[in-house]
C-alpha positions in Angstrom: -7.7 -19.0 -2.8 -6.2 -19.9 -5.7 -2.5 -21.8 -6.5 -0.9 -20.4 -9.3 3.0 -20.8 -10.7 5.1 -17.7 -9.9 5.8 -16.8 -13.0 2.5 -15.7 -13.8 2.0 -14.4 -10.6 1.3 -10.7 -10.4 4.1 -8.8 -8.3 2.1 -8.2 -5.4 0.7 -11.6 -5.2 4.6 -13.0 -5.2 5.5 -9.9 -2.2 2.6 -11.1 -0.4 3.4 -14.7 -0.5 7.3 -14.1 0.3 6.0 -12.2 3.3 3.8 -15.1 4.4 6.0 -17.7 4.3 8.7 -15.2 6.2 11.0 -13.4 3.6 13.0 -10.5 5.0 11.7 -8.2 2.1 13.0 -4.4 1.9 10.0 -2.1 0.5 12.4 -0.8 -1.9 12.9 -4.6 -3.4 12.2 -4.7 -7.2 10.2 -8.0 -8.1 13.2 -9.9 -9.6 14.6 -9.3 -5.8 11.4 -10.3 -4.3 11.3 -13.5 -6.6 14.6 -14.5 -5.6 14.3 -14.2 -1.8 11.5 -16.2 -2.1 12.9 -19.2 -4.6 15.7 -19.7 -1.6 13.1 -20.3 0.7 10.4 -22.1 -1.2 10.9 -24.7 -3.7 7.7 -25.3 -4.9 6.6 -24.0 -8.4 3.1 -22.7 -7.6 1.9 -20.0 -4.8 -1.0 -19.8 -2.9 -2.8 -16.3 -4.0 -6.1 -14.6 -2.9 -8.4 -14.4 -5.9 -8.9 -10.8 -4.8 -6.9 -8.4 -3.3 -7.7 -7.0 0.0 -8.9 -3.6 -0.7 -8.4 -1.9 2.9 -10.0 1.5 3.0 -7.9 3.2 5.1 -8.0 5.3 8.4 -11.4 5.6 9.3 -12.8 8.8 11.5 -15.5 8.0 14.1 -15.9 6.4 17.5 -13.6 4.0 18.5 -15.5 2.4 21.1 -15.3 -1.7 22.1 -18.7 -3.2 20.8 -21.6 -3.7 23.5 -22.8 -6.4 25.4 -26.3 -6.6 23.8 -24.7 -6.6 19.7 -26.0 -9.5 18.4 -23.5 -11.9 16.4 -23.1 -10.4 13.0 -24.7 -7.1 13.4 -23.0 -4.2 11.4 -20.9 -2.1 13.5 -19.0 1.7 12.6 -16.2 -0.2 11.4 -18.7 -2.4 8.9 -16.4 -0.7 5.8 -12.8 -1.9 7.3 -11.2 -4.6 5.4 -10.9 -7.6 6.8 -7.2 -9.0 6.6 -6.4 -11.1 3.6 -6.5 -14.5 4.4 -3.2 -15.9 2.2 -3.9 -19.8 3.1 -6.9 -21.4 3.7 -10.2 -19.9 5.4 -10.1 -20.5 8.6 -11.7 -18.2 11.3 -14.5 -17.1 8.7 -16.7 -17.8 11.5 -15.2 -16.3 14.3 -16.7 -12.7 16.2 -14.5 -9.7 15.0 -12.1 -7.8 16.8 -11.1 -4.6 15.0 -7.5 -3.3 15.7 -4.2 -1.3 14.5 -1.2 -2.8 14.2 1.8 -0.1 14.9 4.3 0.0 12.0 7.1 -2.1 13.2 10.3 -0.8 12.7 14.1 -1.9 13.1 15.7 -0.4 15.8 15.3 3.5 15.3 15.2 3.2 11.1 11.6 4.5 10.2 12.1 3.6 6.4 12.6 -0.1 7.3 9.1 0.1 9.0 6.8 -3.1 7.9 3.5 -2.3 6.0 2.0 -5.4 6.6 2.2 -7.8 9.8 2.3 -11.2 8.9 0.2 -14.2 11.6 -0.4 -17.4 11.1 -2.7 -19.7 13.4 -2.7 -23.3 12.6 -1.3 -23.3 9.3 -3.6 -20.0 7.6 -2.1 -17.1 7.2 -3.0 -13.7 8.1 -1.6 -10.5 6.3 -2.5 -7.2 8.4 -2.2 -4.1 7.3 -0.3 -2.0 10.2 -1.0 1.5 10.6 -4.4 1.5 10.0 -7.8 -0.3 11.2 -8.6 -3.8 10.2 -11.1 -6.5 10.9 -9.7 -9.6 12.1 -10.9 -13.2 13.3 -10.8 -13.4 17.0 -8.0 -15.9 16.6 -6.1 -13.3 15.0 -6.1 -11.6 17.9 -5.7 -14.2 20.2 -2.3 -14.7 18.6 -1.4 -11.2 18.5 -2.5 -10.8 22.0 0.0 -13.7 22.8 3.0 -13.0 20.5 5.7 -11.4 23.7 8.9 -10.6 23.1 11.5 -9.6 25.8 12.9 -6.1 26.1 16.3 -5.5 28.1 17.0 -2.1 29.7 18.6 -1.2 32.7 17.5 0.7 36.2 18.8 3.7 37.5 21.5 1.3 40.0 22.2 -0.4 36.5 20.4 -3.6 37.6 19.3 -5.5 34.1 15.6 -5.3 34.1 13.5 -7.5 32.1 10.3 -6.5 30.3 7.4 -8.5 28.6 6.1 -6.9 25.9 3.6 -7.3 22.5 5.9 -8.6 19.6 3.6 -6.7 17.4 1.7 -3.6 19.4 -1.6 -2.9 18.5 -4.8 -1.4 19.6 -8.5 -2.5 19.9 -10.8 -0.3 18.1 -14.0 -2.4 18.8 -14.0 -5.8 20.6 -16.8 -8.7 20.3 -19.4 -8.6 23.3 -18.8 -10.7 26.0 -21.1 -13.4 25.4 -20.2 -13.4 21.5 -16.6 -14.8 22.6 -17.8 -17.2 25.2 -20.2 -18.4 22.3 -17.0 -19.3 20.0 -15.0 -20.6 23.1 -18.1 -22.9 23.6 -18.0 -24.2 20.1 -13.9 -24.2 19.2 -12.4 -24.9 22.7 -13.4 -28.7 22.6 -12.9 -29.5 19.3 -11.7 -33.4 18.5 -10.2 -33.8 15.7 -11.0 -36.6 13.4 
């Protein structure tokens, strides 16, 4: 990670920054536009950038199965080629076990070409950009969050009743899950953290 000023940031390192720190940016907005959504919103005079891109590979065939119980930590899986989500801040969760998931392309309301490319979390103060529509390796905080990010939906029952319904904010699905005893190996180590 890198901080750099925004005027000699490249295009997509300003886009992915503005998404990060919660622009409302249109895919059709030109860099001037990104720039300025992003200068109404941040007034400092450097961003934080990736030195590298995230180069994600794109749909991959083969099983989609959850990982098994006997994986040791760190052992290559199918999805050993899937990019990992670009951290924008910091490096937390290099450590954690891997969950690999899709994202769905969110939309607004029924408006496909307003659909979202990328799906921005952040867990204690890092940043996570995830590309939807296609699989990508995440920390198993990542997930955690995802997993916990609800949103309400209103519709109504056949007697016209209001009916409540909890749903993903984000919905995704898991392609390949840490074993069992991987996650209760992190839980052991992160859940009783005290910080300094």
């Amino acid at each position: 990670m890198k901080q750099i000023p925004i005027g000699e940031a490249t295009p997509d390192q300003v886009r992915n920054f503005a998404l990060m720190v919660g622009c409302d940016l249109s895919p059709n907005d030109s860099p001037e536009t990104v720039t300025a959504k992003l200068k109404l919103v941040w007034q400092g005079a450097t961003i934080t950038a990736a030195d590298t891109p995230a180069d994600n590979i794109g749909a991959l065939g083969g099983d989609l199965r959850t990982a098994p119980e006997d994986r040791q930590p760190g052992e290559s899986s199918p999805f050993a080629a899937v990019a990992r989500a670009e951290r924008v801040v910091g490096s937390t969760g290099k450590n954690d076990p891997r969950v690999i998931l899709q994202v769905q392309r969110p939309r607004f309301g029924n408006d496909v070409s307003k659909a979202q490319d990328y799906v921005t979390v952040a867990v204690n103060g890092v940043g996570f950009q995830i590309k939807s529509g296609q699989p990508v390796d995440v920390p198993y905080r990542v997930w955690e969050a995802l997993n916990n990010a609800m949103r309400v939906e209103i519709t109504h029952d056949d007697e016209g009743e209001v009916v409540e319904t909890s749903v993903h904010a984000y919905p995704f699905n898991v392609l390949e899950r840490p074993s069992a005893r991987e996650v209760e190996a992190w839980h052991q180590a992160t859940d009783h953290v005290e910080m300094a």
